[in-house]
C-alpha atoms as an extended CHARMM CRD file, in Angstrom:
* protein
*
       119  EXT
         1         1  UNK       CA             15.4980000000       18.3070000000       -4.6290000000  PROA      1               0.0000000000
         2         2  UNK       CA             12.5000000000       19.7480000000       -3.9140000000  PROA      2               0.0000000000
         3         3  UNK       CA             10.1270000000       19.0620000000       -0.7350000000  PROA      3               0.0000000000
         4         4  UNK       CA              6.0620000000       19.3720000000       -1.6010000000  PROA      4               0.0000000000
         5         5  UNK       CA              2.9310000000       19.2040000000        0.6890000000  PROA      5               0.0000000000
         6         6  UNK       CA             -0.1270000000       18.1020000000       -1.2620000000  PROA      6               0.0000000000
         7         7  UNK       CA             -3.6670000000       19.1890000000       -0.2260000000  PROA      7               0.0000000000
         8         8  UNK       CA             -6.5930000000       17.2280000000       -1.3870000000  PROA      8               0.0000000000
         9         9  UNK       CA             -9.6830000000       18.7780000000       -1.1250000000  PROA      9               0.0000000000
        10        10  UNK       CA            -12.8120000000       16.2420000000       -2.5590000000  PROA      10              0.0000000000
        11        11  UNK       CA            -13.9870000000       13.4470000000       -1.2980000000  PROA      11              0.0000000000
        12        12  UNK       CA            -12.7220000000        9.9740000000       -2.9500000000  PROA      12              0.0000000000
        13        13  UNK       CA            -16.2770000000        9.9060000000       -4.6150000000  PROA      13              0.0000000000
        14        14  UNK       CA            -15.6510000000       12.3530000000       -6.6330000000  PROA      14              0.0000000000
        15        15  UNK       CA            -11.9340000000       11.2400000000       -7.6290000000  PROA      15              0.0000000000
        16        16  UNK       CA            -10.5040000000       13.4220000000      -10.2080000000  PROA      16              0.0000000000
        17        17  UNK       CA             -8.7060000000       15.4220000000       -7.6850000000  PROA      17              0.0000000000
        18        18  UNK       CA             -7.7230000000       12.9700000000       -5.6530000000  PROA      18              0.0000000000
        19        19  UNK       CA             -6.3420000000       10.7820000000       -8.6580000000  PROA      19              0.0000000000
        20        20  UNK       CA             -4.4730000000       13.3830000000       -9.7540000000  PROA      20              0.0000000000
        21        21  UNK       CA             -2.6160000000       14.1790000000       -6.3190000000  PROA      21              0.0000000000
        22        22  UNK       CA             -1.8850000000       10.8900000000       -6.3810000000  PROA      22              0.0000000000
        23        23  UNK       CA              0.0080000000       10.8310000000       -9.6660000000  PROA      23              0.0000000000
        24        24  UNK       CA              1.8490000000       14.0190000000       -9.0440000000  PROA      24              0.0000000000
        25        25  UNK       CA              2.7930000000       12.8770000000       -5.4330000000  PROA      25              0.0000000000
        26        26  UNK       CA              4.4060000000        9.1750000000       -6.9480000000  PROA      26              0.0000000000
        27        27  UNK       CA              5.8830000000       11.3770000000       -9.6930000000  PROA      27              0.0000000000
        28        28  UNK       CA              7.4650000000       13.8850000000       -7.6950000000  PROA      28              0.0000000000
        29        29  UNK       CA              8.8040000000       11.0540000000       -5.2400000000  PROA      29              0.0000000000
        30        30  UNK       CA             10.1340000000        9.2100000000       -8.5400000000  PROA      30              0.0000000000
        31        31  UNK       CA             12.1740000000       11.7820000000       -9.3020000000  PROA      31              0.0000000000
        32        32  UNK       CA             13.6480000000       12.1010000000       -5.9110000000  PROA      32              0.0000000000
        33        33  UNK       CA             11.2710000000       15.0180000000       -4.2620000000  PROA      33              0.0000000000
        34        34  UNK       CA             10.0140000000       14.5210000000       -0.9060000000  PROA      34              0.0000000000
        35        35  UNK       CA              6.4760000000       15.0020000000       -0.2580000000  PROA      35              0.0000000000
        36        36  UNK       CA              6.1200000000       16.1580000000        3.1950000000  PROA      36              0.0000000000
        37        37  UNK       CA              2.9310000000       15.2790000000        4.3570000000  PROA      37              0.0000000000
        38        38  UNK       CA             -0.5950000000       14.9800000000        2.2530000000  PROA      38              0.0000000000
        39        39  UNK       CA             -3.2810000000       17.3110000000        4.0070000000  PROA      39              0.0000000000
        40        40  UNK       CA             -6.5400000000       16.0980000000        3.7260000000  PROA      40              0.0000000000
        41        41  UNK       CA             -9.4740000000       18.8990000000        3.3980000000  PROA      41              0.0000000000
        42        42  UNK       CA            -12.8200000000       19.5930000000        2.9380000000  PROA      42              0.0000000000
        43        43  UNK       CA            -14.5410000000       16.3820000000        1.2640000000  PROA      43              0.0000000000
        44        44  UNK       CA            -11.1380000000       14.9770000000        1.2300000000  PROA      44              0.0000000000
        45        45  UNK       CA            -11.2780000000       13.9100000000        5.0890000000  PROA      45              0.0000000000
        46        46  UNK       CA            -14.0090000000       11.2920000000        3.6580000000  PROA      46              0.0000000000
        47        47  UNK       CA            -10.7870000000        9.2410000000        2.6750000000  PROA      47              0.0000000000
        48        48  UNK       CA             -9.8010000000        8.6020000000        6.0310000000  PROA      48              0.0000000000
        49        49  UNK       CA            -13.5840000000        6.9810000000        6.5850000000  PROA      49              0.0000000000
        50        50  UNK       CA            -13.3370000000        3.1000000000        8.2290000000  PROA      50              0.0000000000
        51        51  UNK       CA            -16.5640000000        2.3220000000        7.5610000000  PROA      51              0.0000000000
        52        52  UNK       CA            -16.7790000000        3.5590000000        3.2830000000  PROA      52              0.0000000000
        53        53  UNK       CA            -15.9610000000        1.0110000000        0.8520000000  PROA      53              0.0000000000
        54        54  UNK       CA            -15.1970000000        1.7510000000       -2.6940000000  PROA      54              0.0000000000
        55        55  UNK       CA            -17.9480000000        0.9230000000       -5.1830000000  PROA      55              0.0000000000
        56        56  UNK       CA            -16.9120000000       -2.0100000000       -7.2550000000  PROA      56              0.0000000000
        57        57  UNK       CA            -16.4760000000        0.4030000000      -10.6130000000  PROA      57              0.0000000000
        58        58  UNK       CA            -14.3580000000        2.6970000000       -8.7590000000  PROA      58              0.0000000000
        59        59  UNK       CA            -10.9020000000        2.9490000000       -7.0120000000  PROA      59              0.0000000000
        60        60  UNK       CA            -10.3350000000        2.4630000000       -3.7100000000  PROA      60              0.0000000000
        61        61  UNK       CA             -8.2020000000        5.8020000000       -2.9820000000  PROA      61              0.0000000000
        62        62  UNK       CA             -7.8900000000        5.4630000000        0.2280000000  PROA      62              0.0000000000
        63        63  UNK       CA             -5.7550000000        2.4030000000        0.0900000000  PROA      63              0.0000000000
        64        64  UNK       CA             -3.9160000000        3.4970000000       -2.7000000000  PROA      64              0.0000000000
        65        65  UNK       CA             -2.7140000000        6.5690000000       -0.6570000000  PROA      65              0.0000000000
        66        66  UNK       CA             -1.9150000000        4.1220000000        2.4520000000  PROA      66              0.0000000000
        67        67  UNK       CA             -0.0230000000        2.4520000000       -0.0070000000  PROA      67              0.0000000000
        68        68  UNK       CA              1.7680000000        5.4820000000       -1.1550000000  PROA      68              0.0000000000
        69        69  UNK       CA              2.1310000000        6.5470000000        2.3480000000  PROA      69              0.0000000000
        70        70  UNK       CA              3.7750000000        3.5840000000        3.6980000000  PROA      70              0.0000000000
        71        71  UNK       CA              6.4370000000        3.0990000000        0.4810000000  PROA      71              0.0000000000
        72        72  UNK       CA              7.1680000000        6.6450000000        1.0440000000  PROA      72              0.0000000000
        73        73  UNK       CA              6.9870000000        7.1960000000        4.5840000000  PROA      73              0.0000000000
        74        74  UNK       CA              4.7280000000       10.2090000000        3.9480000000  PROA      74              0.0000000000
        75        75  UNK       CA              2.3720000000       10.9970000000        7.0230000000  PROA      75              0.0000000000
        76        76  UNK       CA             -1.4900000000       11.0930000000        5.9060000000  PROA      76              0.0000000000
        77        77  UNK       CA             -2.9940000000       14.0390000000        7.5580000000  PROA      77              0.0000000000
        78        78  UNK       CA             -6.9440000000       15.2230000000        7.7970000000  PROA      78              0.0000000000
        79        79  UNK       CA             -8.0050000000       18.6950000000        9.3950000000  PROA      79              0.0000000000
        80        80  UNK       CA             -9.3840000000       17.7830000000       12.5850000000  PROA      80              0.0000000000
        81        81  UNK       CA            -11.8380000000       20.6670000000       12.1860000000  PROA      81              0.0000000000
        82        82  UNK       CA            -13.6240000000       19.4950000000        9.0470000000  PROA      82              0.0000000000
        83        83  UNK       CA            -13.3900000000       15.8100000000       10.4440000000  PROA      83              0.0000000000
        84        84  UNK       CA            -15.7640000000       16.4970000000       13.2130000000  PROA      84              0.0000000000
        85        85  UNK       CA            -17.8010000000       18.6970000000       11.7630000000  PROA      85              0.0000000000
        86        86  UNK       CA            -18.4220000000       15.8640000000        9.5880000000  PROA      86              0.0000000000
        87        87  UNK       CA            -18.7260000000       13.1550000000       12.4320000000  PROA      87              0.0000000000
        88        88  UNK       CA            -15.6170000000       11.6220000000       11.4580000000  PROA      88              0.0000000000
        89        89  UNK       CA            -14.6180000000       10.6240000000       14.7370000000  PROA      89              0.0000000000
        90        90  UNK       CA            -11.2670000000        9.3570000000       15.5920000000  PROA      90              0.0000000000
        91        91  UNK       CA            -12.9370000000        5.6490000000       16.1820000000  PROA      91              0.0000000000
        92        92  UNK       CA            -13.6190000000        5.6470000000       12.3850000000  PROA      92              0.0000000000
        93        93  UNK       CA            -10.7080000000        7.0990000000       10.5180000000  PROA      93              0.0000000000
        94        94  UNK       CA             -8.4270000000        4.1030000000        9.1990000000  PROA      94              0.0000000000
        95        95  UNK       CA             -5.1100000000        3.2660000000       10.6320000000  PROA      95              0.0000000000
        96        96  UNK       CA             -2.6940000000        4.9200000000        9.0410000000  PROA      96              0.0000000000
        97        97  UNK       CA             -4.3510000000        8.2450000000        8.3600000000  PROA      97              0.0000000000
        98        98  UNK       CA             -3.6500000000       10.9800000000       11.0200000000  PROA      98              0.0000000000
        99        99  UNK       CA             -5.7210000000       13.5750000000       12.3190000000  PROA      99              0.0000000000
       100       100  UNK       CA             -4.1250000000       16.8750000000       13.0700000000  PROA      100             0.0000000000
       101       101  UNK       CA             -4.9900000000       20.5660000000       12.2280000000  PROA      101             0.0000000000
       102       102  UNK       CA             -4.3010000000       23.7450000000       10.2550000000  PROA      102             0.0000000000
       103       103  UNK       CA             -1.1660000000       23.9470000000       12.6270000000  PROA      103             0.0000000000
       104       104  UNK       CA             -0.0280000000       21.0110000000       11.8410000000  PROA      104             0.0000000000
       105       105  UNK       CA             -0.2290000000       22.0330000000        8.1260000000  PROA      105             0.0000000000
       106       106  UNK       CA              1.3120000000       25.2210000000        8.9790000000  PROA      106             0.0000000000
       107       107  UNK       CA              4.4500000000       23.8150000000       10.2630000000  PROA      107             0.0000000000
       108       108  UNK       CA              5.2760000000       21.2850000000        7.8110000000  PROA      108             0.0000000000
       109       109  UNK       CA              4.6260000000       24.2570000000        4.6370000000  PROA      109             0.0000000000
       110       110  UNK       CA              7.1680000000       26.2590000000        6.7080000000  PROA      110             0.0000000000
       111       111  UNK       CA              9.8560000000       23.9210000000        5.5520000000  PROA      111             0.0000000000
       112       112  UNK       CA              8.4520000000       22.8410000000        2.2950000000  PROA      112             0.0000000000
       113       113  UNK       CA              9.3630000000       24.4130000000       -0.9760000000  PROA      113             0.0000000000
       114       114  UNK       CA              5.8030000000       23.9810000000       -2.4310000000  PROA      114             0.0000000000
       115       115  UNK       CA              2.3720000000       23.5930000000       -1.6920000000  PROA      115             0.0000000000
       116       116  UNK       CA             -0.0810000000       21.7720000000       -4.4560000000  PROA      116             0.0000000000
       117       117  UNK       CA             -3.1680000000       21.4150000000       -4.2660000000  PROA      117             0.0000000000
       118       118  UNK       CA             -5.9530000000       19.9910000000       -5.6560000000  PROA      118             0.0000000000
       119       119  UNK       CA             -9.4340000000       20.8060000000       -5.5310000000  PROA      119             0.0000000000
């Protein structure tokens, strides 16, 4: 079977993207792929954000991929980079949602088969 990392690139706001990592992520770990690690990029650090609450007509992504994370044992990974140049400090990024960097990212898509992502 394959092994996939999966970028996400917008913020949760704006969900498409991130809704349909999600779905290809469960999918390919359904039929018996590995997904790596999920980067987190751009907008898509936002996800990690303690103190943002979904809106009531929306879905709460962010605890949908903790969910995915911890059935799956897939690490949840924002670019440190991005995360502070947003003032995302490591006080406000959820528990179990990782910050690490382009190296980081580097190393696991050296022994992945694929790389999707979405934007």
């Amino acid at each position: 079977m394959a092994s996939f990392v999966v970028t996400v690139h917008q913020a949760p706001q704006t969900h498409a993207a991130s809704m349909h990592a999600l779905r290809f992520a469960r999918a390919a770990y359904a039929a018996g792929h590995e997904v790596s690690q999920v980067f987190f990029y751009e907008q898509g650090v936002w996800h990690a954000d303690a103190q943002r609450q979904a809106a009531p007509n929306e879905p709460d992504l962010s605890a949908q991929w903790l969910e995915f994370s911890a059935q799956t044992h897939t690490p949840l990974v924002l670019c440190h980079t991005v995360a502070e140049r947003y003032g995302l400090e490591q006080t406000r990024v959820r528990e179990g949602f990782t910050i690490g960097g382009l190296t980081e990212l580097m190393t696991t898509l050296a022994h992945a088969d694929r790389v999707v992502q979405f934007r």
